[in-house]
N, C-alpha and C positions, 0 to 999 in steps of 0.2 A: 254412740260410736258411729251406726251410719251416717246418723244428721251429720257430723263431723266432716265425713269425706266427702259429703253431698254438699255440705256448702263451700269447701277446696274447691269442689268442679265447678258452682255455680261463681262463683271469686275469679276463674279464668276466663270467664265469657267474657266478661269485662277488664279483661289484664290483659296485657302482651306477654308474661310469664309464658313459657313452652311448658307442656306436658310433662317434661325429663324435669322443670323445676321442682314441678310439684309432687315429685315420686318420693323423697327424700322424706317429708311431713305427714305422705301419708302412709309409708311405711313405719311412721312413728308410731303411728296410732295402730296399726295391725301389729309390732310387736307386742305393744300396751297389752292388746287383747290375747295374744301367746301369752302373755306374763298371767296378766285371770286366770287364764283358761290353765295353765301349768300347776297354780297355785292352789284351784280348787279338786284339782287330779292327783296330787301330791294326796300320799297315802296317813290317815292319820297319827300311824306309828314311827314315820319320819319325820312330822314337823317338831315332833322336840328337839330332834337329833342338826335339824337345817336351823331353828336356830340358836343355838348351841354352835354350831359352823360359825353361821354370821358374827356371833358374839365374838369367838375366839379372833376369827380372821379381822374383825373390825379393829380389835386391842393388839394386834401385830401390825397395822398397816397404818395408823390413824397418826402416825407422829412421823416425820422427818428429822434425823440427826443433819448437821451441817458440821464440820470443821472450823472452829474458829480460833486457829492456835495462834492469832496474834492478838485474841480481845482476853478478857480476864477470864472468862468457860472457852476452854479449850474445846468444848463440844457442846454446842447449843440444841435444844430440842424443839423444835415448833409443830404444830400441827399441821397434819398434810395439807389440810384444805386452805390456810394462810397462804402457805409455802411454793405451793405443786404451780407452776407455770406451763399456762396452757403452750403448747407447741403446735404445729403445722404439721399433719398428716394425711400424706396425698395417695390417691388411688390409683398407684402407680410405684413401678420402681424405675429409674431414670437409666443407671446403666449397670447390669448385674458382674460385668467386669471389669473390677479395680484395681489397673495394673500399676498404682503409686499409694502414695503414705495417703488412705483412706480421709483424713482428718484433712489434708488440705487436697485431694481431690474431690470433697464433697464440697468444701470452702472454694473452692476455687471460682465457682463459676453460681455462687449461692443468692448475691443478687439478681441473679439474671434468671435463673429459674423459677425463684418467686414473680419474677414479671410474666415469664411464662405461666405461669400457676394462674397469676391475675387474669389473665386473657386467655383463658379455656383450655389450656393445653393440656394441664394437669386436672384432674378431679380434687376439691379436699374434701377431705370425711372427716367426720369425730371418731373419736374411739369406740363410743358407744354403737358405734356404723358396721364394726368389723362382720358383725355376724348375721347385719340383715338382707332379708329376701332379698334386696334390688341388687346391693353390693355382693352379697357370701354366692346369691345363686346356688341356694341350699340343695340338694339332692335327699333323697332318701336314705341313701347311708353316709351325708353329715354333711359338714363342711371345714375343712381347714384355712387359716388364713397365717400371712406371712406378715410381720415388720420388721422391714429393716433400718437400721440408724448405727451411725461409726459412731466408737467409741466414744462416753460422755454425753451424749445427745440424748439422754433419760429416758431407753426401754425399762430399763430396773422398774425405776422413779413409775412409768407409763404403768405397767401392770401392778406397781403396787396400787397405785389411784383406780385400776380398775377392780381388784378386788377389794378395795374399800367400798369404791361404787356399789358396787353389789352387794356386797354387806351390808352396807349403808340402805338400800332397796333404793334406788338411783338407777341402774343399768343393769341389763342383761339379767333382767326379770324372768323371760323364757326358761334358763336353766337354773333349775333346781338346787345345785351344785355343782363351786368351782374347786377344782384341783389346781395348786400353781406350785410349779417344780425349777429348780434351777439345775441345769445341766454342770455344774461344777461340782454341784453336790452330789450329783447322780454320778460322777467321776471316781467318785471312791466305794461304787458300789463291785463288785469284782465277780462275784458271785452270780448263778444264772438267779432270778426272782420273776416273782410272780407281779400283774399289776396290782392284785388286791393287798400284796405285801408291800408294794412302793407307796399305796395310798396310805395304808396303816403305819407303815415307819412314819410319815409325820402325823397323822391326822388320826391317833391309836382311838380315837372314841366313835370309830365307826364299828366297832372292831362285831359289833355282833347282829348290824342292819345292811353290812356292803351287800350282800348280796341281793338283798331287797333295791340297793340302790343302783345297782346295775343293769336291772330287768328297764329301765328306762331311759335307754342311751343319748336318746334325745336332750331330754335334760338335764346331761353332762356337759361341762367346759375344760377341759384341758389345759393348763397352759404350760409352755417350758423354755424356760428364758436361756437365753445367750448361747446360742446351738454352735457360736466361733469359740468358745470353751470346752468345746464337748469332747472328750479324748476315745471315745469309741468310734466306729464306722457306721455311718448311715448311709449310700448310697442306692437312688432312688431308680438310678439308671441298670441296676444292679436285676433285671427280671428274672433270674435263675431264683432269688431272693424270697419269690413266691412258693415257689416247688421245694425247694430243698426243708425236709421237713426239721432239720435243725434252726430254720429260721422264723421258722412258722409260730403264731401266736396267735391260736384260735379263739382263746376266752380269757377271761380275769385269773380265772387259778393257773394257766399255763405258765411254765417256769421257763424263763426265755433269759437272754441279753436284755438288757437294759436300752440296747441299740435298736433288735427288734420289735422292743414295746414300743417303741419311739413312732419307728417306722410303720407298723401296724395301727396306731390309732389315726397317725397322719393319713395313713393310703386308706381309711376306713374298713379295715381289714380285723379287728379289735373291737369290739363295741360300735358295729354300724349302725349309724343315727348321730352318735357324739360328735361335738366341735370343739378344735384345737385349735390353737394360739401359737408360734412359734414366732421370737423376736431371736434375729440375731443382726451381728456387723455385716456390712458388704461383705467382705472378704468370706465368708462363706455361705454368699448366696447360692454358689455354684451349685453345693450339694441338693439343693431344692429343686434344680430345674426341671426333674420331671415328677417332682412329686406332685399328686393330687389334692392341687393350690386353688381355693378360689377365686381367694382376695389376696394380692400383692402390692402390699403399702411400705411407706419410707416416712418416717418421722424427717423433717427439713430442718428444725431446730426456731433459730429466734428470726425472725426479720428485725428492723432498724427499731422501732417502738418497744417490740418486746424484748429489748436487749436495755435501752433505754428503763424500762419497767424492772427488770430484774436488778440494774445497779441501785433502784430505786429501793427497793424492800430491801437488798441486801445492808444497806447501811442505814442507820437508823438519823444519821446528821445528812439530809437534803446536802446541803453545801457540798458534804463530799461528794456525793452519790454523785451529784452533778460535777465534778471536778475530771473524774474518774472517767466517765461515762463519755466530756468532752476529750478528752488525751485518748482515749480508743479510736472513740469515730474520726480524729484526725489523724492517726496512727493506721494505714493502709492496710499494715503486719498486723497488728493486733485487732484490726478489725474485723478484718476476713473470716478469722477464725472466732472471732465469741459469737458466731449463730450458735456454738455448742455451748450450753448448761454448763459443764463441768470445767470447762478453758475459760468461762463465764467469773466461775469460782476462783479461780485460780491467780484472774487478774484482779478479782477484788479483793482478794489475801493479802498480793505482794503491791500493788499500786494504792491500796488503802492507806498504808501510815505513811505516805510520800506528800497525802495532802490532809492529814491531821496534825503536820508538823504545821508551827507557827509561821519559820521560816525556813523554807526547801527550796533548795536549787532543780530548777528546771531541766538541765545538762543532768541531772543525775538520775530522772525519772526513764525508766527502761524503754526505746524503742525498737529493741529488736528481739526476737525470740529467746538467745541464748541470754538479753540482759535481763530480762522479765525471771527465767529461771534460776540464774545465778541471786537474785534478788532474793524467790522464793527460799531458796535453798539456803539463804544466808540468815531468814528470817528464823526459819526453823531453828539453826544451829545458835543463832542469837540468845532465844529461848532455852533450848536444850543444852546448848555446847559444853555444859559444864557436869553435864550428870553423867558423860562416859570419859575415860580416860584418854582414847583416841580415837575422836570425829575421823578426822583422816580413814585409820585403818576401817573403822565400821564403811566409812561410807564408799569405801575401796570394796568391800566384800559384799554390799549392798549392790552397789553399782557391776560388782563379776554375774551376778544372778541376773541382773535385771538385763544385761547384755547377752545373757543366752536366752533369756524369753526373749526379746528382740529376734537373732538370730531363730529361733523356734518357731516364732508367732505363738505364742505364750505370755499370757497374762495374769493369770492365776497361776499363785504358788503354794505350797504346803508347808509343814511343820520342816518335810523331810529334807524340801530344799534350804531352810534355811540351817537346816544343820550340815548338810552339804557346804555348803559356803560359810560354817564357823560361827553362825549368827545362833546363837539357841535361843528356843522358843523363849526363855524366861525373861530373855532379855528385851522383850517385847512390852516388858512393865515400865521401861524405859518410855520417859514424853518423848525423845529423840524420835525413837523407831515408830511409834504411835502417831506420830504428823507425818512419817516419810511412806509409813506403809500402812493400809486399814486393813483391819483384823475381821473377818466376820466367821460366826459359831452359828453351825447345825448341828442337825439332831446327829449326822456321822462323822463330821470333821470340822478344821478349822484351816480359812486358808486366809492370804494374803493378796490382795493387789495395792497396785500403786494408785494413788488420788486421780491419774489419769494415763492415757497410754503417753502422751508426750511428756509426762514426769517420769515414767519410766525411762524413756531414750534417752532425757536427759543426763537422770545419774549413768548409766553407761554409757554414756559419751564419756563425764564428767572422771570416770574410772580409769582412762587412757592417760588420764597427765596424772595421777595417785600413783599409779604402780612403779615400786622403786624400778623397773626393769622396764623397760614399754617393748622390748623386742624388739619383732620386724612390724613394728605399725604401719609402714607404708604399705606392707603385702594386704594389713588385715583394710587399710581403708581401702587399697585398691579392689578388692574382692568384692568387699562391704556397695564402692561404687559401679562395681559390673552386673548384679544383682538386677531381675527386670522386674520386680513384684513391686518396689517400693519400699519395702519394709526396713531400708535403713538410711532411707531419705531425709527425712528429720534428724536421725541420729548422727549423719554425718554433717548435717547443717551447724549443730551443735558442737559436734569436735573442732567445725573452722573457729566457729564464734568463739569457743574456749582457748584458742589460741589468739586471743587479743587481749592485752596487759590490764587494760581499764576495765575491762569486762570481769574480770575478776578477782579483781584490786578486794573486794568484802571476802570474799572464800579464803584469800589469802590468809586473812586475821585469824580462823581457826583450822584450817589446813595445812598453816605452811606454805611454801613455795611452791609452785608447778614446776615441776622439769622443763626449763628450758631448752633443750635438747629434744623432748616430743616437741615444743612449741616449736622448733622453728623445721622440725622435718616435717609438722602438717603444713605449716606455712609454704615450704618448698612443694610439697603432694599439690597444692589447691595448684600454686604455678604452673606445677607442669602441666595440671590436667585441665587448667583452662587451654594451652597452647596446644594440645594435644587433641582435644575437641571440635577448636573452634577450624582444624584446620580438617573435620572429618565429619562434616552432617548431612550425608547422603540420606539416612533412615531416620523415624521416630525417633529411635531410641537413641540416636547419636545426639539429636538435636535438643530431646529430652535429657541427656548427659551433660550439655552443652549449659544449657537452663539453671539444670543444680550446680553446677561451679559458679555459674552468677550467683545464685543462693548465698553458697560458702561466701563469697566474696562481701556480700554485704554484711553476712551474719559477723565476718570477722572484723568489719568497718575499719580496715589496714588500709591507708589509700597507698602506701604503695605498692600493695597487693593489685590494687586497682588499674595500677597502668597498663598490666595485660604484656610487658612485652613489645615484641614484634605482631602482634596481633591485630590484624586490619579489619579486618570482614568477624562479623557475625551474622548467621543465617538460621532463623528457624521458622522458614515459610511451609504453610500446614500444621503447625504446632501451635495445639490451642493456649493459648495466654490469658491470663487474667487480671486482674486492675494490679495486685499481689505481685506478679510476676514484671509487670510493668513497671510498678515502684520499684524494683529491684532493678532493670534493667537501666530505668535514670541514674540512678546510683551510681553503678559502675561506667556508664558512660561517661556521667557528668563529673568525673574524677580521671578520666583514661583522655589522654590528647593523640589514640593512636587509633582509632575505629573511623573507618572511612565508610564503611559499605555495614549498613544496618539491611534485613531483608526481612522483613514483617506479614511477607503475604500470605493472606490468608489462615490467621492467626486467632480470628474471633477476636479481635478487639474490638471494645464500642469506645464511642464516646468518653466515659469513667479511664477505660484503660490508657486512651491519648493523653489523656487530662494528666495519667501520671507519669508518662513519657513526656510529657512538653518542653518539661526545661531544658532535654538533654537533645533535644530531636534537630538543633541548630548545627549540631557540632559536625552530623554526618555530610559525606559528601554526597553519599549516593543512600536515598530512604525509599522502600518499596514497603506500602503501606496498601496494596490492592487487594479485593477479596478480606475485606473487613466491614463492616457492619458500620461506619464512621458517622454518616449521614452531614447533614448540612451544617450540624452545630458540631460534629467532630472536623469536617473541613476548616471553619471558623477557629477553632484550636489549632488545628494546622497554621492556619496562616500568620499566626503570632511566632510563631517560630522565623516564618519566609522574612517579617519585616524586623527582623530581628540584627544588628545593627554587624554583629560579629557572624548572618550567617552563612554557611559555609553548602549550604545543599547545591547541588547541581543536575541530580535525574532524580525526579521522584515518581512513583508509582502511585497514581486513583486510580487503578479501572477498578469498577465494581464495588464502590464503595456507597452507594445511594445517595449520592449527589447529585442537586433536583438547579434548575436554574435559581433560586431562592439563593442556592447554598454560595452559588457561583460570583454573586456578586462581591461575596467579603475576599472569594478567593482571584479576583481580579483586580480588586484593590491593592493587596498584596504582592501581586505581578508588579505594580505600577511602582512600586519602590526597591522591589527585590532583583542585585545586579548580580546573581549569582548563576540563578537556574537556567541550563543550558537544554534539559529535556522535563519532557510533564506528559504523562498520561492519563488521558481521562474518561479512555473509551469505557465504556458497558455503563455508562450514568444517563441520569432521565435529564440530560438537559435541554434538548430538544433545541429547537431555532431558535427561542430568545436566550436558552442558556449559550449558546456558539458567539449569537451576535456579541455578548460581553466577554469570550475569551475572542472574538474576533478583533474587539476595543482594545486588549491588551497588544495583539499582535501589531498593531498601525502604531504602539508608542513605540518612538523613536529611539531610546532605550531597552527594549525589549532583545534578551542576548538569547530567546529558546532558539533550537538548531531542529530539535526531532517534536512533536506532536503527535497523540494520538487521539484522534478523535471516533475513533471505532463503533460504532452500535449505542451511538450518545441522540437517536430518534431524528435526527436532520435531516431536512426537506429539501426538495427545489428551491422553496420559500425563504430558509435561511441562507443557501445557497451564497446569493449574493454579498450579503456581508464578508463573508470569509473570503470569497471572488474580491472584496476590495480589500481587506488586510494583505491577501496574497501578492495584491498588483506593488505594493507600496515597501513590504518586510525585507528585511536585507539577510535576515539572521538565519529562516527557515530555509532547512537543507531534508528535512524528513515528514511524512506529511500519512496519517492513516487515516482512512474516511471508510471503510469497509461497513460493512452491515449497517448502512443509512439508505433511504428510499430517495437517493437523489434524483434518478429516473436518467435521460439524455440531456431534459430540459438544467437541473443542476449540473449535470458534469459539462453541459456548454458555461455554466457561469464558471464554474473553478477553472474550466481550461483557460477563460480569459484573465482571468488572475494569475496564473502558470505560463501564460504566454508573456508576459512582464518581463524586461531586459534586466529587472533589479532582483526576482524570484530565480535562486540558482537551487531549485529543485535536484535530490541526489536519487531519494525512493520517494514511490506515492505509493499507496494501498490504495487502490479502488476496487474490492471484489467485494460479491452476493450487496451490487449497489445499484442491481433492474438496468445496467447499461445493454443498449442496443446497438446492431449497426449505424444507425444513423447517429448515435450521438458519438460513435466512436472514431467518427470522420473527424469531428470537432475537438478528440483529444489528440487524436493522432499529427491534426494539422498544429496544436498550441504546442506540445510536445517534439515536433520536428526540429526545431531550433534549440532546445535544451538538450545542449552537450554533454552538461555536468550530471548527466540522467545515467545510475548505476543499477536501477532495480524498478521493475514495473511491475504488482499486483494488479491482474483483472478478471480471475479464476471467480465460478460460480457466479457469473453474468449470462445474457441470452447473443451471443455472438456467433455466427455463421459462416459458412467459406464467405460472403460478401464482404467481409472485413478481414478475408486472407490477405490480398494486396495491398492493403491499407498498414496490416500490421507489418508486411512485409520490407514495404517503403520505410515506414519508422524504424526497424530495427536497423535497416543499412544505413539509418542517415545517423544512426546513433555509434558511433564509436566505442563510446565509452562504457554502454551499456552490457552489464555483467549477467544479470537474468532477467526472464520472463517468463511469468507463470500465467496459464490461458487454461489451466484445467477445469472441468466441470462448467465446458460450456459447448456450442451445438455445431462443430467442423464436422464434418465429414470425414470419412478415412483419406480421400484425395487431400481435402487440407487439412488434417493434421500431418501429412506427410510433407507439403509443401513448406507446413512451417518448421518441420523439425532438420528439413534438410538446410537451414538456416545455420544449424549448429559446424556443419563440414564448412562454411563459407570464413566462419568467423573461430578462430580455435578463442577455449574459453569462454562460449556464451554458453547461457544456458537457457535452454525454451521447453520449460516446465507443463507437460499436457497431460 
């Protein structure tokens, strides 16, 4: 054991590996030795009884069930260790508030965080990590740990593999004994109980050594799955919680809530020494935030390989697998979203027999979310449809339920609610109901969920065109759409989609007709609240409303839904966007001939995300595309648009996009055929003097229609100075000119003045502030400057200027007519001159001289 970590250290002498690498392998080996040392401590009167545990737990955990209602076993069993796909869990939780539909706000931005992950940002750990020294940061009375993962993304799947593990004698050998609970099941407990009575209801064969087994809290593990299920009250913020002695749970016999067993073994208040496990969805990380967490982890789901890997085992014909696998990864929609396991599942259900047909039409395979579930849903009914009398009404009463957990935030359902909704339990013998809803049996109850949270939204969407009456469904989707949590984001994505004829042209066959009459009052809802949005995106959440009616719009793939109207302008600059969000926004663009003004700033888009904006990116007039992430090969995407033969851009926006002179050359090529673009900004980019000298080359073509430029804090010297000093002497077109935050010095601003001095340069604004100008070089702007008439606007604020350049500026302002402001703040007059210049203002009504 020591030779072990003695030769780890002597292996670094000779490695570039940091110290922090090597904490990870050798706290492998110091559990190992907790594991011994546990084993041989372990009292001889409990190792029958542990394994006897492991036996039991090994034979409950060692198989995985899958669904396979469209192969001939409607339910296949495989063993876990085949099965169980390893997953990404990082040592960290990304953002603990998820104010949209969790499933594509973790999708959302999923490859990019895995890039992050790659390049240190994130930590990843194994599962077998949760509880060691380096990560748990054990204390004396224990350690808890958190994981969190949206719905589908295999916490279940995750702690059953760890209690196999351990069973198995694989992991988390230190403890003695694992307990694993599911908070759904602890839902139907009502009753105050004791903990030794929560462990005995499952695990009745300890029933006459617990107390022996509690004298060693240490080597306890706790686990309690899906705390977003939990219907009692845990909160940690709650410190009255402590004192109030009806909350209190001093030991194993105390008869407590089931809430405050929860909460006492977490805040190690219960059995100090013991470690606990708690896996739940984002959506109720909240309640955790002060509880006593050591380790806070997120299951990430699949990256691009492992997603690949999974269509792999799931089909046993290659050819498919691979068929499958390629129609996702080119499908933007359906890609985003299978990093989750279970959305994973769900496209290899319904996209499986689309390419075990001999011959399949391509046009008919799902590209969009609501066609992938209307598919699903057809397939089931295909199978079933004949074993109940009326598909329609069940899945109308199916769908009433599933639209109040929605509504709820409720996922788990009981016996009680399906008698509630008309459904009896017995009818659950039914295959229909058995592929629509799974059934799972404890030791106190039996409850139901859907195969996924997004199958549930589905059938209560799908419940809005069933009901012979639809009411006032404009009120319930307007409500549904004012809503700030998310939780009926997909569900309303759905109800557009379902009002498209082709979409559910298969439902038809054993439903019957949709109401007409819902379909065309959604259709009208989606219209007015695109026109309604796009003319109100002051805040997030407008802009984020604004967003979801793109959604609607593609989901319902209506192009003449698409036209938008009177609608010119979209704006959702600050509002993070995704590649997802982008495919979507080409879409409705590239179908609408009425969007002039696109505003993208600042939106987190890379590269991936332009890639799915390209096609449509020609069409605008006006694209602000600054404060994005683009870099040199997303500029180069840009530019195919510029020399695009129909395009129609006119002011676009790069500042700030990490454009290096590298990048500039493709995007000056592009100039050189593009008769469109009347303005271009490219200030806050690294292109320094040879990046200017080649937008300097586009400015001298003769051709060249820009009007305004900004070259703002793009690193420009004295040195490149002159190049842009001779585009300037020669350009007919330039009327707007920013050169701010560049180290021009006197010596550059004498070369621009002489480019500016040109009888062919009809100069309207220049920006020259925080650009090291002096009085001496101000002599030299002032004198090139005196003769430009057409001069409306002078920036020279945050320069080093003195009353010695009061007379200088004095003369320029009187010889300037035309001139409407001047801005001189944040620089070194005196109170005599700044009063000399301001009394400039009485001489000239409407100037303005800004100090």
């Amino acid at each position: 054991m020591h030779g072990s970590i003695w030769n780890l250290f002597l292996s670094s002498k000779h490695n570039p590996h940091s110290f922090h690498e090597l904490i990870p392998p050798i706290c492998d080996l110091i559990e190992s030795f907790k594991a011994m040392q546990a084993s041989l401590e372990l009292a001889a009167e409990l190792k029958d009884v542990r394994q006897m545990h492991r036996e039991i737990l090994k034979a409950q955990t060692e198989t995985l069930r899958v669904n396979m209602f469209l192969m001939t076993e409607k339910v296949k069993v495989f063993p876990l260790v085949d099965r169980y796909a390893e997953l990404t869990i990082i040592f960290t939780v990304r953002d603990r508030d998820v104010v949209e539909h969790e499933l594509l706000a973790r999708g959302r931005d999923h490859e990019v965080w895995r890039e992050e992950l790659l390049g240190g940002e994130f930590e990843k750990i194994r599962t077998d990590q949760l509880f060691q020294s380096f990560w748990a940061r054990k204390s004396k009375s224990g350690s808890s740990s958190s994981v969190a993962g949206v719905a589908g993304v295999g916490k279940t799947t995750m702690v059953q593999k760890i209690v196999y593990d351990w069973a198995a004698g694989k992991i988390f050998q230190q403890f003695q004994f694992i307990f694993s609970f599911k908070f759904r099941d602890l839902n139907t407990i009502k009753d105050r109980i004791t903990l030794n009575e929560l462990i005995l209801d499952q695990y009745p064969y300890f029933r006459n050594i617990l107390g022996e087994v509690g004298k060693n809290p240490e080597g306890l593990l706790f686990i309690f799955d899906g705390l977003d299920e939990f219907k009692g009250i845990i909160n940690f913020a709650e410190s009255q919680r402590d004192t109030e002695p009806q909350h209190q749970c001093p030991d194993p016999e105390s008869r407590c809530e089931v809430s405050d067993i929860v909460y006492s073994l977490i805040q190690h208040k219960l059995l100090p020494g013991c470690s606990v496990l708690v896996t739940t969805r984002p959506t109720a990380l909240h309640l955790l935030e002060k509880a006593e967490i050591s380790v806070w982890a997120e299951i990430l789901g699949f990256d691009g390989e492992e997603r690949k890997e999974y269509f792999t085992r799931y089909f046993e014909d290659q050819s498919v697998a691979a068929a499958v696998f390629k129609h996702v990864k080119e499908n933007e929609i359906l890609y985003t979203m299978s990093y989750n396991p279970s959305y994973c599942c769900i496209l290899g259900l319904t996209l499986g027999p689309f390419f075990t047909q001999t011959h399949w039409d391509p046009q008919r395979v799902p590209k969009t979310i609501t066609q992938l579930y209307c598919d699903y849903i057809y397939n089931i009914l295909k199978n079933h449809g004949r074993e109940i009398e009326s598909p329609r009404e069940v899945l109308l009463r199916v769908g009433q339920m599933a639209f109040t957990g929605v509504a709820e935030k409720n996922i788990v359902f009981t016996d009680g609610d399906l008698i509630k909704y008309n459904l009896q339990p017995s009818q659950f013998l039914s295959g229909f109901l058995m592929d629509l809803l799974e059934r799972e049996d404890s030791a106190r109850s039996v409850v139901y969920t859907f195969p996924h949270l997004t199958v549930q939204e589905f059938v209560a969407a799908l419940a809005q065109f069933l009901t012979p009456d639809p009411g006032n469904i404009l009120k319930l989707l307007s409500e549904a759409h004012s809503t700030t949590d998310g939780r009926f984001e997909v569900f309303l994505r759905f109800v557009a989609g379902l009002a498209s004829p082709g979409a559910v042209q298969g439902l038809e066959e054993f439903l019957g007709r949709f109401r007409q009459q819902t379909t065309c009052r959604v259709l009208d809802w989606v219209k007015e609240e695109v026109k309604r949005r796009a003319g109100n995106t002051w805040t997030k959440a407008d802009k984020m409303s604004l967003l979801n009616a793109m959604h609607y719009i593609f989901e319902s793939q209506n192009h003449a839904l698409a036209q938008l109207g009177s609608v010119e302008t979209l704006s959702f600059c600050g509002l993070e966007l995704t590649p997802i969000d982008c495919a979507v926004l080409s879409h409705v663009i590239g179908l609408c001939d009425t969007i002039k003004h696109l505003d993208l700033e600042y939106c987190c888009i890379q590269c991936d995300g332009l890639r799915r904006l390209g096609p449509a990116l020609h069409k605008c007039q006006y694209l602000g595309l600054g404060g994005n992430r683009l870099g040199d090969s997303g500029v180069k995407l840009l530019s195919a648009a510029l020399v695009n033969a129909d395009c129609k851009i006119q002011r676009l926006g790069l500042g700030r996009v990490g454009l290096t002179d590298s990048g500039a050359e493709d995007l000056v090529s592009a100039l050189s055929t593009n008769h469109s673009l009347t303005e271009l900004d490219l200030g806050g980019n690294g292109l320094g003097d040879s990046g200017v000298k080649l937008v300097s080359a586009a400015l001298r073509n003769p051709d060249c229609k820009i009007q305004r430029l900004g070259l703002w804090a793009v690193g420009l010297t004295d040195s490149g100075a002159d190049d842009l000093a001779s585009a300037l002497s020669t350009n007919r077109s330039l009327t707007e000119l920013n050169l701010g935050d560049n180290e021009l010095g006197d010596s550059g601003v004498k070369l621009v003045s002489a480019g500016v001095r040109n009888s062919d340069c009809e100069m309207q604004r220049l920006w020259l502030d925080s650009i090291n100008l002096t009085d001496s070089g101000l002599d030299d702007l002032a004198s090139a400057l005196s003769t430009k008439l057409s001069l409306l606007e002078l920036e020279l604020g945050s320069n080093s200027l003195t009353d010695r350049s009061v007379a200088s500026l004095r003369r320029l302002i009187l010889a300037l007519p035309s001139l409407e402001r001047i801005r001189l703040g944040s620089n070194r007059f005196s109170a005599d001159g700044r009063n000399q210049l301001e009394s400039l203002r009485g001489i000239r009504p409407g100037l303005s001289v800004e100090l």
